[in-house]
C-alpha atoms as an extended CHARMM CRD file, in Angstrom:
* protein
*
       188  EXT
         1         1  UNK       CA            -17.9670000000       -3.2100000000       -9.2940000000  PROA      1               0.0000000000
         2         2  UNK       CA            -16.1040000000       -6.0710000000       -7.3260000000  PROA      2               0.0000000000
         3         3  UNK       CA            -13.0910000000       -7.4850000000       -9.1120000000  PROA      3               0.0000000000
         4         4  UNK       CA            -11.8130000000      -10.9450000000       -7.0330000000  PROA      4               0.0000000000
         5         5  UNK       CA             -8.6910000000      -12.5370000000       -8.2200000000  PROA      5               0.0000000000
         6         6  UNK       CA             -7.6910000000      -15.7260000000       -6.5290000000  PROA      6               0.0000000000
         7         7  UNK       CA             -5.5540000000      -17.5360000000       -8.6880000000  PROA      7               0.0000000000
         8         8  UNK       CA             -3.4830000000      -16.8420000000      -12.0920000000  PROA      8               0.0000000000
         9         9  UNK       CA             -1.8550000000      -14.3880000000      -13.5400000000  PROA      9               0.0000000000
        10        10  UNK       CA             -2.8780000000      -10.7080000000      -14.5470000000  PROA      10              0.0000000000
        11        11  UNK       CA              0.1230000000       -8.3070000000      -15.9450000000  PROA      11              0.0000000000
        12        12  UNK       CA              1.2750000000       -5.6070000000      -17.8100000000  PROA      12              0.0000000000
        13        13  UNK       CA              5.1370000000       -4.6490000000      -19.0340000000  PROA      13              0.0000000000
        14        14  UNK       CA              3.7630000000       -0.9250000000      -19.3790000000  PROA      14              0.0000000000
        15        15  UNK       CA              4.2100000000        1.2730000000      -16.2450000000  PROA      15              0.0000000000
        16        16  UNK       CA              1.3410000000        3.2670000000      -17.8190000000  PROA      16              0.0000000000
        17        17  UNK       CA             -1.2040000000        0.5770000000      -16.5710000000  PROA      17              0.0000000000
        18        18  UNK       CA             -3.8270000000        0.8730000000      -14.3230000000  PROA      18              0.0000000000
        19        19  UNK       CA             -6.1430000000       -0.6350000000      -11.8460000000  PROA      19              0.0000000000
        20        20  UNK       CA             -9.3810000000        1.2890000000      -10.5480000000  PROA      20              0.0000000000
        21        21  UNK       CA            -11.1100000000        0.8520000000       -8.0650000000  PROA      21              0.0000000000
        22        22  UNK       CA            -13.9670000000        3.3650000000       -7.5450000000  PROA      22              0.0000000000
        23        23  UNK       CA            -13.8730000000        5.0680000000      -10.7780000000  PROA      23              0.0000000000
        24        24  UNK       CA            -17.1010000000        6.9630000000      -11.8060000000  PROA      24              0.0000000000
        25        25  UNK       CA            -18.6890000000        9.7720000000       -9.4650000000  PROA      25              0.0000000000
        26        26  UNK       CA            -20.6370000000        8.0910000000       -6.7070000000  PROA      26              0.0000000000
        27        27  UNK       CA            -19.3740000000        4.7390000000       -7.8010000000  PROA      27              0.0000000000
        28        28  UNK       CA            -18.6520000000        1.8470000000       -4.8110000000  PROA      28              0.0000000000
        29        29  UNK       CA            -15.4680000000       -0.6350000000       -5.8400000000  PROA      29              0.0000000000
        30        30  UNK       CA            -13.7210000000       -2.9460000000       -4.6960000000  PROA      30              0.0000000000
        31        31  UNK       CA            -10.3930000000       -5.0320000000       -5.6500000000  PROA      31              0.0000000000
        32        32  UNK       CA            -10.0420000000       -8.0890000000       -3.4990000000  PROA      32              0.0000000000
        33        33  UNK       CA             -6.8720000000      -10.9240000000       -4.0470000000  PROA      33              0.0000000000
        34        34  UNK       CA             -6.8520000000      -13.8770000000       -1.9020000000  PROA      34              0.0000000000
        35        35  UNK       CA             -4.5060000000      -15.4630000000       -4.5690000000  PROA      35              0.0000000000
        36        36  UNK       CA             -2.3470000000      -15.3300000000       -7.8820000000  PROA      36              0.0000000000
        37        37  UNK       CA             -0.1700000000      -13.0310000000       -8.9620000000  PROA      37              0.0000000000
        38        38  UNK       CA             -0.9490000000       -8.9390000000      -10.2710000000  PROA      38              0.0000000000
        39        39  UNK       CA              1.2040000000       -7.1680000000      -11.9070000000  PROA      39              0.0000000000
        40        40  UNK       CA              0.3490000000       -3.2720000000      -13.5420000000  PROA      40              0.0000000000
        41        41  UNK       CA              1.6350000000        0.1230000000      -13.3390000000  PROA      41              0.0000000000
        42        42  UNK       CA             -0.6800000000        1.8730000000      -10.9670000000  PROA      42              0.0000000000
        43        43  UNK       CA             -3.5480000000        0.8670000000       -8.6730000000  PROA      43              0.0000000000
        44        44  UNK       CA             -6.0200000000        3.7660000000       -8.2430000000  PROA      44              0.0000000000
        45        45  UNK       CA             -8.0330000000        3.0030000000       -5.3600000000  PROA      45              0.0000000000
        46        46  UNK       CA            -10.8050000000        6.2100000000       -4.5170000000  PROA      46              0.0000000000
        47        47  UNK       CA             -8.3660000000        8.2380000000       -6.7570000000  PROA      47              0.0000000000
        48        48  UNK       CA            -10.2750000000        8.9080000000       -9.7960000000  PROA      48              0.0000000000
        49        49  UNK       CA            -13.0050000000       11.5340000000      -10.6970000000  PROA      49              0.0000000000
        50        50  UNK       CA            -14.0550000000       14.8480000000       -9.0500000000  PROA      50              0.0000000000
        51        51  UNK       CA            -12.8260000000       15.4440000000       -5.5080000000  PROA      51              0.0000000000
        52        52  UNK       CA            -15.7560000000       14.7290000000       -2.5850000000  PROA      52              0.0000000000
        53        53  UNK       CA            -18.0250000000       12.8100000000       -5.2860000000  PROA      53              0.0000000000
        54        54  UNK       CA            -18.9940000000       10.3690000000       -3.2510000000  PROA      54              0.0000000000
        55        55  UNK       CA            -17.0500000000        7.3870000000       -4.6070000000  PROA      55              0.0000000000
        56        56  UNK       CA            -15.4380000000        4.3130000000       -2.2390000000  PROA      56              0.0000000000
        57        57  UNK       CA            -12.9220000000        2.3030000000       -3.1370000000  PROA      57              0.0000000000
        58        58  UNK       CA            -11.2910000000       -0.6780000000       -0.4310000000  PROA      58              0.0000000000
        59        59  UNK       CA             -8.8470000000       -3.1850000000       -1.9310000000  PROA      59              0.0000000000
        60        60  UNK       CA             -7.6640000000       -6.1030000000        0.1010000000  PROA      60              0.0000000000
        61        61  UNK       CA             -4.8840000000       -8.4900000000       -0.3340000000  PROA      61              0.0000000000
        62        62  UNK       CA             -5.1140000000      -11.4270000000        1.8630000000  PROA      62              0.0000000000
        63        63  UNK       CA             -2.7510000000      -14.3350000000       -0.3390000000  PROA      63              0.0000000000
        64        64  UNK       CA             -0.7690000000      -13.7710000000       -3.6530000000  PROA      64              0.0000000000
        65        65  UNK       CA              0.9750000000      -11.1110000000       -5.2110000000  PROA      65              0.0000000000
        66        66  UNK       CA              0.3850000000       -8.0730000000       -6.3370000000  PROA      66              0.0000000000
        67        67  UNK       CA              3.4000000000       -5.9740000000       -8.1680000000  PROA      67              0.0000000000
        68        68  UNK       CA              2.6470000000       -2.1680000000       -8.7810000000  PROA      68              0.0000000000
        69        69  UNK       CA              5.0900000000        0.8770000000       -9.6460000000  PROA      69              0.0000000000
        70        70  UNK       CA              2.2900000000        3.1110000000       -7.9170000000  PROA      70              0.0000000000
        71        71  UNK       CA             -0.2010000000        2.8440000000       -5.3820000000  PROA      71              0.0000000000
        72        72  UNK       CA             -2.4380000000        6.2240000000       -5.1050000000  PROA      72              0.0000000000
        73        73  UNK       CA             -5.4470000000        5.6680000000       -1.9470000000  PROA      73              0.0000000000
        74        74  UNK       CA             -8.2550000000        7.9620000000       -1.4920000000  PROA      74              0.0000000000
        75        75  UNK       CA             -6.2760000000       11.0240000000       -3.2630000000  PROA      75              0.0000000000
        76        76  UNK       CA            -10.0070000000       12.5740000000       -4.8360000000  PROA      76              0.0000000000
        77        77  UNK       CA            -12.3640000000       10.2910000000       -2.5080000000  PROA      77              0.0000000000
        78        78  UNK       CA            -12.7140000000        8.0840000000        0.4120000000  PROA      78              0.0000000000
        79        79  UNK       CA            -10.3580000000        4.7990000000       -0.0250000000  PROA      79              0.0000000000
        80        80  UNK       CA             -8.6070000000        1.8840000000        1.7020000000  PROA      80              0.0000000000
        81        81  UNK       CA             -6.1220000000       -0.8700000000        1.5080000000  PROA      81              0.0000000000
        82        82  UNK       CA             -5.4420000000       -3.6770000000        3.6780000000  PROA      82              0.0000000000
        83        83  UNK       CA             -2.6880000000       -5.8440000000        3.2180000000  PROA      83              0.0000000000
        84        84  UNK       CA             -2.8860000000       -9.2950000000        5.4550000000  PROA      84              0.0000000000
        85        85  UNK       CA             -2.4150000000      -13.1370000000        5.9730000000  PROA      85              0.0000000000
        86        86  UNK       CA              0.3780000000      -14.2280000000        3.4950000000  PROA      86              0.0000000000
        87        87  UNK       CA             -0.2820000000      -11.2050000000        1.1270000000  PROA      87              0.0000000000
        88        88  UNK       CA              2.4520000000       -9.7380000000       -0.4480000000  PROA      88              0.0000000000
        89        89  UNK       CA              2.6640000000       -6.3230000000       -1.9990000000  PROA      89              0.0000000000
        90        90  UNK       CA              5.6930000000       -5.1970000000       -3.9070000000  PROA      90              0.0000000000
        91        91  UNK       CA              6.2970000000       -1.7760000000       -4.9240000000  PROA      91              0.0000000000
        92        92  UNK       CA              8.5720000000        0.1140000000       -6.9460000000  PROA      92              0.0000000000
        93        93  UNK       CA              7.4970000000        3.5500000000       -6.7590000000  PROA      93              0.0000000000
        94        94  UNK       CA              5.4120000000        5.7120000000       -4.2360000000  PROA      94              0.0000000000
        95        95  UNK       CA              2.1650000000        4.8730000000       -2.3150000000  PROA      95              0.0000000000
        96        96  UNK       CA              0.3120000000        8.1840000000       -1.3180000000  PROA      96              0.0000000000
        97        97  UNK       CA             -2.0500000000        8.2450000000        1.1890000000  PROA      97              0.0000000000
        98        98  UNK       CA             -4.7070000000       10.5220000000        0.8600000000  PROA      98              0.0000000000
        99        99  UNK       CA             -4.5540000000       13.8360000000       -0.5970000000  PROA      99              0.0000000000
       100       100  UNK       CA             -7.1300000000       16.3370000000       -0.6150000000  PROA      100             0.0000000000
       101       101  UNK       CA             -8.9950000000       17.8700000000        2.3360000000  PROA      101             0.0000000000
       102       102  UNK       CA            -12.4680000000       16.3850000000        1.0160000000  PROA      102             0.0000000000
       103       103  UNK       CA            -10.7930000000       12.9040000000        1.1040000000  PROA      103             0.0000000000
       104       104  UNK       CA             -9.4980000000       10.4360000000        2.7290000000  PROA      104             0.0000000000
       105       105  UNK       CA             -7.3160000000        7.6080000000        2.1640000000  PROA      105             0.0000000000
       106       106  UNK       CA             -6.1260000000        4.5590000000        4.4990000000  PROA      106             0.0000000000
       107       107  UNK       CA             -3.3180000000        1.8220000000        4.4990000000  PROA      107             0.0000000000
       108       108  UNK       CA             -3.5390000000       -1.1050000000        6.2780000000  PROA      108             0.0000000000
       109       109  UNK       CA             -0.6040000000       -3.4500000000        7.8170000000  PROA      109             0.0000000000
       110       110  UNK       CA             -2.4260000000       -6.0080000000        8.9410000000  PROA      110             0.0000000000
       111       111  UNK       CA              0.1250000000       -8.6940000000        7.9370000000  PROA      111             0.0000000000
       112       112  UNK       CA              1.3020000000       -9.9520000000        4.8760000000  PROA      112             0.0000000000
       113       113  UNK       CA              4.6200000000       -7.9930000000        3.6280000000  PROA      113             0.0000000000
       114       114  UNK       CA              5.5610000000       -4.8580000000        1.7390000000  PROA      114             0.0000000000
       115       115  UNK       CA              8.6910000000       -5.1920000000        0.0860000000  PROA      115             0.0000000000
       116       116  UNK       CA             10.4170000000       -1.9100000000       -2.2450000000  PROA      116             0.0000000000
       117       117  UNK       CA             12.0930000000       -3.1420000000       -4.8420000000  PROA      117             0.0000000000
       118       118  UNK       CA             13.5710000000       -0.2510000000       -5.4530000000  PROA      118             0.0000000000
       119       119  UNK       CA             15.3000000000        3.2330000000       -3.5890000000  PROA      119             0.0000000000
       120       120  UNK       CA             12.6590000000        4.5620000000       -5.4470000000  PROA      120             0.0000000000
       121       121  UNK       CA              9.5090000000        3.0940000000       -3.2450000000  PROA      121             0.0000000000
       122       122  UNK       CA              8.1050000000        5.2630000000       -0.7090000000  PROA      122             0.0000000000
       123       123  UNK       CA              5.2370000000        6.1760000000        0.8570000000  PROA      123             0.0000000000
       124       124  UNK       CA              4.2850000000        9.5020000000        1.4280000000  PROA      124             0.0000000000
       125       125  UNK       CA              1.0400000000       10.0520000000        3.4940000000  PROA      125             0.0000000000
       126       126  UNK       CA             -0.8660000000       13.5300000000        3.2630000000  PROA      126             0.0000000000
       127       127  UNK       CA             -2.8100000000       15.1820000000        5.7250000000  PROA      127             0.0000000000
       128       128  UNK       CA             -5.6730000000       12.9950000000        5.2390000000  PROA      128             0.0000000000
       129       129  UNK       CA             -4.0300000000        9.7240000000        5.4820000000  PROA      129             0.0000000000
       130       130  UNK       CA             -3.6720000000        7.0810000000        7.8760000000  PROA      130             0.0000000000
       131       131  UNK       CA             -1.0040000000        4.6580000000        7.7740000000  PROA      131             0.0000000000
       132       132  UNK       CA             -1.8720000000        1.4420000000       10.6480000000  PROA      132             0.0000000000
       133       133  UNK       CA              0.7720000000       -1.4350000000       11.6510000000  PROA      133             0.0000000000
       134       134  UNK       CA             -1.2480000000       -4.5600000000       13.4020000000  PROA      134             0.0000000000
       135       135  UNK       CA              1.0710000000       -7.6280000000       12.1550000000  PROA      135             0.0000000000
       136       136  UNK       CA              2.4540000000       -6.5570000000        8.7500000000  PROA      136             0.0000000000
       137       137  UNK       CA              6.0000000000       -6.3820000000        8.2020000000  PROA      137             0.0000000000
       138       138  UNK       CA              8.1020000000       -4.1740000000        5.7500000000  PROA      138             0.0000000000
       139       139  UNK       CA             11.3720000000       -5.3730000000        3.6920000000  PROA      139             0.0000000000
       140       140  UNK       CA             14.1880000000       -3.6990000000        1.4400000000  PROA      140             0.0000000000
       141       141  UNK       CA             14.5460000000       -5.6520000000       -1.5000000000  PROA      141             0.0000000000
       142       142  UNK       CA             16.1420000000       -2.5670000000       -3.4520000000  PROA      142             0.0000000000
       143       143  UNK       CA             20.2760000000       -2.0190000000       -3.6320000000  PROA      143             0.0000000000
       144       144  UNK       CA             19.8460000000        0.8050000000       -1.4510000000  PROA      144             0.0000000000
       145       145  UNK       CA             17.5190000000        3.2330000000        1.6270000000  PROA      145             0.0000000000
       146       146  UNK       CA             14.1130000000        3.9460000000        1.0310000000  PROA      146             0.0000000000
       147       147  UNK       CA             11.8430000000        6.0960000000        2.7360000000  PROA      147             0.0000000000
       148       148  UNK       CA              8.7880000000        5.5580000000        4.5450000000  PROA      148             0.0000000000
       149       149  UNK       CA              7.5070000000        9.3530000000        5.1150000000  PROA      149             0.0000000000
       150       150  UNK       CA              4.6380000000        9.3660000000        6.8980000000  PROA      150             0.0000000000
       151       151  UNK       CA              3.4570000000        8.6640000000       10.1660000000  PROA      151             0.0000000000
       152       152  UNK       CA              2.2280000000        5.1000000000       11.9230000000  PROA      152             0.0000000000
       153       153  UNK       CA             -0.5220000000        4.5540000000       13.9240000000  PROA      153             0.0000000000
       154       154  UNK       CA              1.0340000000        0.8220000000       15.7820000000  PROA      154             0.0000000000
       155       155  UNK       CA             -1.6640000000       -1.8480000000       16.6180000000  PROA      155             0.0000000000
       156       156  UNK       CA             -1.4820000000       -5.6220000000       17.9140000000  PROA      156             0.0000000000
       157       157  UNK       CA              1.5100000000       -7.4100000000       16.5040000000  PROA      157             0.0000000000
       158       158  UNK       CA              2.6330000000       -3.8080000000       15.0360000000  PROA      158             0.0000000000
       159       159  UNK       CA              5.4590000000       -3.4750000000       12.5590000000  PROA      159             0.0000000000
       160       160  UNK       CA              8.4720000000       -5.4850000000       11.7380000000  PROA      160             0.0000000000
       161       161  UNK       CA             11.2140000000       -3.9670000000        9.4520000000  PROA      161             0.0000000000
       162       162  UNK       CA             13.9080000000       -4.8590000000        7.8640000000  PROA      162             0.0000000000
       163       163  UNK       CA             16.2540000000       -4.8920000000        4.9460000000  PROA      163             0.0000000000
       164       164  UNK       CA             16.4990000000       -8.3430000000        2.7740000000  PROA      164             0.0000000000
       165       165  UNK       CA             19.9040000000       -8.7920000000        2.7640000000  PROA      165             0.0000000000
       166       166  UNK       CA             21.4940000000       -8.2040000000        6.3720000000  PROA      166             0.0000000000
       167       167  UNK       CA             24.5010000000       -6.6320000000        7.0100000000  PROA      167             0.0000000000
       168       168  UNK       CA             23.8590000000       -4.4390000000        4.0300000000  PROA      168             0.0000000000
       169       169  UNK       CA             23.4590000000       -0.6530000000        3.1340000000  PROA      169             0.0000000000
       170       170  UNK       CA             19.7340000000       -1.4710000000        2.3170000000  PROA      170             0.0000000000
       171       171  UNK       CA             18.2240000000        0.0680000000        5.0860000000  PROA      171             0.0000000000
       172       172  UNK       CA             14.1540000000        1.7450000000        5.7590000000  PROA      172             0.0000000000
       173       173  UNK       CA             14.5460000000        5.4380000000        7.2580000000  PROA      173             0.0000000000
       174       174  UNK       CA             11.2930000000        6.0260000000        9.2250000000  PROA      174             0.0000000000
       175       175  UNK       CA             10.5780000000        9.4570000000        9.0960000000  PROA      175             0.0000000000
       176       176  UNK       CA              7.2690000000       10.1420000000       10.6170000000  PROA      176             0.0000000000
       177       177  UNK       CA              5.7640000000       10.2820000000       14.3110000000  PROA      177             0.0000000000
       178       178  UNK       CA              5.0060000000        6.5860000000       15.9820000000  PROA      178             0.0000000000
       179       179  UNK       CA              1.9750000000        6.1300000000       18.2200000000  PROA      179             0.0000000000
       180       180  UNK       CA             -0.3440000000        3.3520000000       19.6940000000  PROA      180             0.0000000000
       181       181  UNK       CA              0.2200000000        0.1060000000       21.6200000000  PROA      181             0.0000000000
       182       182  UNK       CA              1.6140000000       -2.0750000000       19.3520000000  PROA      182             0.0000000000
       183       183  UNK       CA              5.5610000000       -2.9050000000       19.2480000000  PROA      183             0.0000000000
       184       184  UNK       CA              8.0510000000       -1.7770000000       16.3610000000  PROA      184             0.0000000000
       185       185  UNK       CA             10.7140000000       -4.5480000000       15.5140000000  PROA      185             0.0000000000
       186       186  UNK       CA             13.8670000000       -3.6760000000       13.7060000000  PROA      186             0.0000000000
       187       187  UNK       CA             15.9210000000       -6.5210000000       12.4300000000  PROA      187             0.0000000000
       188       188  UNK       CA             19.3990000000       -5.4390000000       11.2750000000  PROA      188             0.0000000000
C-alpha cells in the first residue's frame, strides 16, 4: 500500500503510535510526504513481521514535517528512508538502522534537515545499515549532546552539522567512521 500525504495535519499525543510501512509478509509499502505536517510515536518502515519475509518498505520526505519519537528501518526486512528538498524530520528518540543479518535497512541525507529535539535522539546503525550524507544537514534543537553512532557514507553536498543555538553546550558527537567524496561542515 502507498500512503501520500501532501498537505494537513496527521497526529497523535500517544508515543505508542505507529506508522507502517511494509507490514504483512511479502507485502511492498511505501510512505511518501511532499507536504503537511506528521506527527506519531514510531514509524516502522520494513520493521514488522518475520525476519527475511520478503517485505519492502521506502519512505520519502521531500516537503513538510514529519515528528516521530522513533524511527526503526529495515530491522526484520529490506527498508529505506530518504529525507530531501525542504523536508524536515524531527526526532526525539532513536533511529536504528537495520538490524538483523537477513535485513537491511538504509537512511538517506539527501537534503532536507534532521533536527533532535531531545539528548535523547540518536541514531544507532547495525551491521546491516547504511547511513548516506549527499546535501542533508543535521541540527541540535535539544538542551544538551546527542549522539549520532553509526557510521557515514559522504556524497555530493555531504553533511552539514550543527547545534541550533550557537555558542551553546548543544553539541552532535559523531562517533562512527567517515568515508566517500563528499565534504563534512561543522558550524559551531
Amino acid at each position: 500500500g502507498v500512503m501520500n500525504v501532501t498537505s494537513g495535519t496527521i497526529s497523535s499525543s500517544s508515543t505508542t503510535s505507529f506508522i507502517t510501512v511494509g507490514f504483512k509478509d511479502g507485502s511492498k509499502g511505501s510512505y511518501l510526504q511532499s507536504g503537511g505536517d506528521v506527527s506519531v510515536g514510531t514509524m516502522l518502515v520494513a520493521s514488522s513481521g518475520a525476519l527475511g519475509a520478503g517485505t519492502t518498505g521506502t519512505a520519502s520526505v521531500s516537503a513538510g514535517t514529519l515528528s516521530l519519537t522513533n524511527l526503526q528501518v529495515g530491522n526484520t526486512n529490506n527498508g529505506s528512508i530518504t529525507l530531501s528538498g525542504a523536508g524536515i524530520l524531527n526526532l526525539s528518540g532513536t533511529a536504528t538502522v537495520g538490524s538483523s543479518a537477513t535485513s537491511s535497512g538504509t537512511l538517506n541525507l539527501n537534503g532536507g534537515t534532521l533536527n533532535f529535539t531531545t539528548t535523547a535522539a540518536a541514531i544507532t546503525r547495525n551491521a546491516t545499515g547504511i547511513v548516506n550524507a549527499a546535501g542533508g544537514s543535521i541540527n541540535n534543537q535539544s538542551s544538551g549532546s546527542v549522539s549520532l553512532n553509526t557510521a557515514m557514507v559522504l556524497g555530493t553536498g555531504g553533511l552539514t552539522v550543527a547545534p541550533s543555538v550557537q555558542n551553546s553546550n548543544r553539541w552532535v558527537s559523531l562517533n562512527g567512521n567517515l568515508s566517500g567524496t563528499g565534504g563534512l561542515t561543522l558550524n559551531a
